[in-house]
C-alpha positions in Angstrom: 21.1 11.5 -159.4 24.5 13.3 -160.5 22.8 14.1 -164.1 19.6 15.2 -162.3 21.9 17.8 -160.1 23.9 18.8 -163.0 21.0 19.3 -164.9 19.9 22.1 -162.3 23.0 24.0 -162.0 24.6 24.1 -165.6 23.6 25.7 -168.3 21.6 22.6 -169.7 22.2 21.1 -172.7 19.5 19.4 -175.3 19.8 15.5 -175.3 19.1 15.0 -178.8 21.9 17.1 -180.4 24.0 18.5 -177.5 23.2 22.3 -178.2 23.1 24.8 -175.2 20.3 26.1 -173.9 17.5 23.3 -173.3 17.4 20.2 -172.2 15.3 19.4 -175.3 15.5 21.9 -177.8 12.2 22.9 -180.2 13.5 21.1 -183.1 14.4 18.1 -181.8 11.2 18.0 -179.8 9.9 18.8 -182.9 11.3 15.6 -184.4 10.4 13.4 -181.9 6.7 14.1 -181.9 6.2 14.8 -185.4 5.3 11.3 -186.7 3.2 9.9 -184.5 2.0 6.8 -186.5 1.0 2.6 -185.9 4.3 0.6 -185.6 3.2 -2.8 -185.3 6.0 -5.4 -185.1 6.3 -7.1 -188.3 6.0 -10.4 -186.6 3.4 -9.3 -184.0 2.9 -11.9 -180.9 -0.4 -13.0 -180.4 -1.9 -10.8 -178.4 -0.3 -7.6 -178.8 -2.7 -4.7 -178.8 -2.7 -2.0 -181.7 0.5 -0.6 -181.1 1.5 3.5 -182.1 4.7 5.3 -181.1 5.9 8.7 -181.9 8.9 7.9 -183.8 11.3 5.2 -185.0 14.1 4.6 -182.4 17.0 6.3 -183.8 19.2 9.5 -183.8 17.5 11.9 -181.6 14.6 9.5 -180.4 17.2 7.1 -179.6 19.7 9.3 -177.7 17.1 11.3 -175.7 15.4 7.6 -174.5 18.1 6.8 -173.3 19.3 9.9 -171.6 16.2 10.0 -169.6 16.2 6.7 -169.3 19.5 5.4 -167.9 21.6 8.8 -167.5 19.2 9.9 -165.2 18.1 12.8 -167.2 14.6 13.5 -165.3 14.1 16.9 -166.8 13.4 15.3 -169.8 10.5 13.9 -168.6 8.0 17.0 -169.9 9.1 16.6 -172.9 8.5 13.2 -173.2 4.9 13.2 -171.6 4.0 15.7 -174.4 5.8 12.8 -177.0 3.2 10.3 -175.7 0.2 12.4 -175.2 0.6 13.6 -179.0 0.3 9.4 -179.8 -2.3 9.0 -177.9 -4.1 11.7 -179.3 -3.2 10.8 -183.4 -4.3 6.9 -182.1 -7.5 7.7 -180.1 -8.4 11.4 -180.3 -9.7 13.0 -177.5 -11.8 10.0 -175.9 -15.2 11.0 -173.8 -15.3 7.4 -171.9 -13.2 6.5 -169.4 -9.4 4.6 -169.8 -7.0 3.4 -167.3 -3.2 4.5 -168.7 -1.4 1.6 -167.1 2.3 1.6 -167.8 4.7 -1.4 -168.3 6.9 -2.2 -165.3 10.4 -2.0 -164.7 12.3 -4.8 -163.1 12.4 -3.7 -158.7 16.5 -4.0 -160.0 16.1 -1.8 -163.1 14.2 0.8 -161.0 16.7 0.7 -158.0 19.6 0.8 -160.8 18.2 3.6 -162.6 17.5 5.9 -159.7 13.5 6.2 -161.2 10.7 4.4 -163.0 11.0 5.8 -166.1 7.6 4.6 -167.8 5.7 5.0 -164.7 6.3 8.3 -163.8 5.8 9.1 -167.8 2.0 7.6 -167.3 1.3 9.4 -164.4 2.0 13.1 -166.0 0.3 12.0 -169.2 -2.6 11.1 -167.6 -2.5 14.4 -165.7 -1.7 16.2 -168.9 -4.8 14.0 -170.6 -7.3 14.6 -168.1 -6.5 18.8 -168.5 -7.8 18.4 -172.0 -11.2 16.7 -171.0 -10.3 13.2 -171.2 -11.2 11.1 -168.4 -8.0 9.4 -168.1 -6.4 8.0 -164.8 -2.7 6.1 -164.7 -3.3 3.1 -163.3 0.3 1.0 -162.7 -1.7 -2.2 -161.3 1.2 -4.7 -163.2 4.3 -6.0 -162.0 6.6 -8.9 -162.4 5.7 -12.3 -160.8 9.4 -13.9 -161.4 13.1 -12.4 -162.4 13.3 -11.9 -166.2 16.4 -11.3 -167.9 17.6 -8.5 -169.0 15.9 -8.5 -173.1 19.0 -6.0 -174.9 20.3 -8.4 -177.3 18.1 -11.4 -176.9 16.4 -12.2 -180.2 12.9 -12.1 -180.5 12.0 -15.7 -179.8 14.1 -15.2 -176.5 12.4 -12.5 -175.6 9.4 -14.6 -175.5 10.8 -17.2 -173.7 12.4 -14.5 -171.2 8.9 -12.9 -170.9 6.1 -15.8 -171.1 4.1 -15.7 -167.8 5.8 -12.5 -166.4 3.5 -9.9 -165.4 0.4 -10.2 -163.0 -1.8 -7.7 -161.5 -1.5 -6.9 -158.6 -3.7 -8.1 -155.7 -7.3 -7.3 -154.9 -5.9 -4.3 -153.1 -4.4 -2.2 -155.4 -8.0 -2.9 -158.2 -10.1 -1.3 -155.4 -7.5 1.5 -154.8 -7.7 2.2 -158.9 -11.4 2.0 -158.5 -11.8 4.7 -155.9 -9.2 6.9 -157.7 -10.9 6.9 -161.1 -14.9 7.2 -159.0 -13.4 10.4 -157.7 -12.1 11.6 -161.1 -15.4 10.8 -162.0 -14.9 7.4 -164.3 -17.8 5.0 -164.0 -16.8 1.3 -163.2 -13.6 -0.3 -164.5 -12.1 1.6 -167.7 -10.9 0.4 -170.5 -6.5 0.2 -170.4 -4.3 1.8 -172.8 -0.8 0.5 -172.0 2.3 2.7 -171.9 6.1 2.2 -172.8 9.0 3.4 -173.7 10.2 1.5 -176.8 8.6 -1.4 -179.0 10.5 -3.7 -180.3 9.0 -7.4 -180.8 6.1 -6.2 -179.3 6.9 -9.4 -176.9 6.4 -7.4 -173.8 3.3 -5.3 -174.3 1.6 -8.9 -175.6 2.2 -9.9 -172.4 1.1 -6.7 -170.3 -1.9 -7.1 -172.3 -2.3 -10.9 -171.2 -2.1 -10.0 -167.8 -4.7 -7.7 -168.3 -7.0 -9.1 -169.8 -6.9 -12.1 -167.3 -8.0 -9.9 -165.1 -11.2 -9.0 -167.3 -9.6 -5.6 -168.4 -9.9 -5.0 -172.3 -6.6 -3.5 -173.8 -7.2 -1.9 -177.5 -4.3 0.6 -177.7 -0.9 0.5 -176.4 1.4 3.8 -177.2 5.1 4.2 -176.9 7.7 6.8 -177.4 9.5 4.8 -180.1 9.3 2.1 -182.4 12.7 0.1 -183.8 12.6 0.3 -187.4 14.1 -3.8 -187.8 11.0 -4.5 -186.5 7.7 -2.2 -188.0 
């Protein structure tokens, strides 16, 4: 909340390489949405969708992630919406039928920590941002977590699994017929396919089990986009 404030009355300063006068300046915007490209995990989890990020997670992808992402950095979040809506675009084009962008949760504690739901509120202007160029394109954030995980920095990638196995669901009958009336009045017939949205990929752990949940639910998940890959792992 401080950084948010600050943000509004300083001169603001770019996250990626600390120059004065945006909070994202053109060239580093520029390199974070320049290579938009599949970064599949070397050792993919069964399961995992086609996965495409916009750049490797370093330098100025890294530091601006994370500024928006745990410093609180909201203003960021333009920015960053146009970072995933170029992936989505290089991955899928401009798609005529009708997709659900359903982001990956944060932990209830991670979002009270943080101040925000980072990935969540990214969806949501995407899909805005999406459906302004013709796409019929609703966010949809129908998952969340049926037990505590841990905290995955630093777990290696078979903990991650462990930490991860079983933790999503979607949520109750409720919120499907809510989704359903929101994407009748943007005009989607029936149940559209999901794309699933988040921040970093790194195993791929995580979005293979987003995608479980999902398709449990009889929901087909092709495509999931992110605003960074980590290079130990592509």
């Amino acid at each position: 909340m401080l950084t948010t404030v600050l943000d509004l009355i300083l001169p603001p300063r770019c996250a990626g390489c600390g120059g004065a006068g945006a909070v994202l300046c053109p060239s580093c915007l520029g390199r974070m949405r320049a290579d938009p490209f599949p970064r599949t995990p070397g050792l993919a989890p069964r399961g995992l969708p086609e996965c495409w990020a916009a750049a490797p997670y370093e330098g100025v992808s890294r530091r601006v992630i994370l500024a928006y992402k745990e410093r609180g950095r909201t203003a960021l979040r333009p920015a960053l919406a146009a970072c995933l809506v170029a992936t989505f675009v290089a991955a899928a084009g401009l798609p005529t039928t009708p997709l659900l962008l359903v982001p990956v949760p944060s932990a209830p504690r991670a979002v009270r920590r943080r101040g925000h739901d980072p990935v969540g509120r990214l969806a949501a202007l995407a899909a805005r941002r999406l459906r302004a160029r013709g796409c019929p394109v609703v966010a949809a954030p129908v998952l969340r977590h049926r037990r505590h995980v841990r905290d995955q920095a630093g777990l290696s990638a078979s903990e991650r699994a462990g930490n991860l196995a079983g933790a999503f669901e979607v949520a109750g009958p409720g919120s499907w017929r809510a989704m359903a009336a929101t994407a009748a009045r943007r005009g989607l017939p029936g149940r559209p396919v999901a794309v699933l949205v988040d921040d970093i990929v790194t195993t791929g752990v995580t979005l293979a089990e987003a995608a479980g949940a999902l398709r449990a639910a009889g929901v087909a998940v092709p495509l999931a986009v992110a605003l960074a890959a980590t290079r130990r792992h592509l």
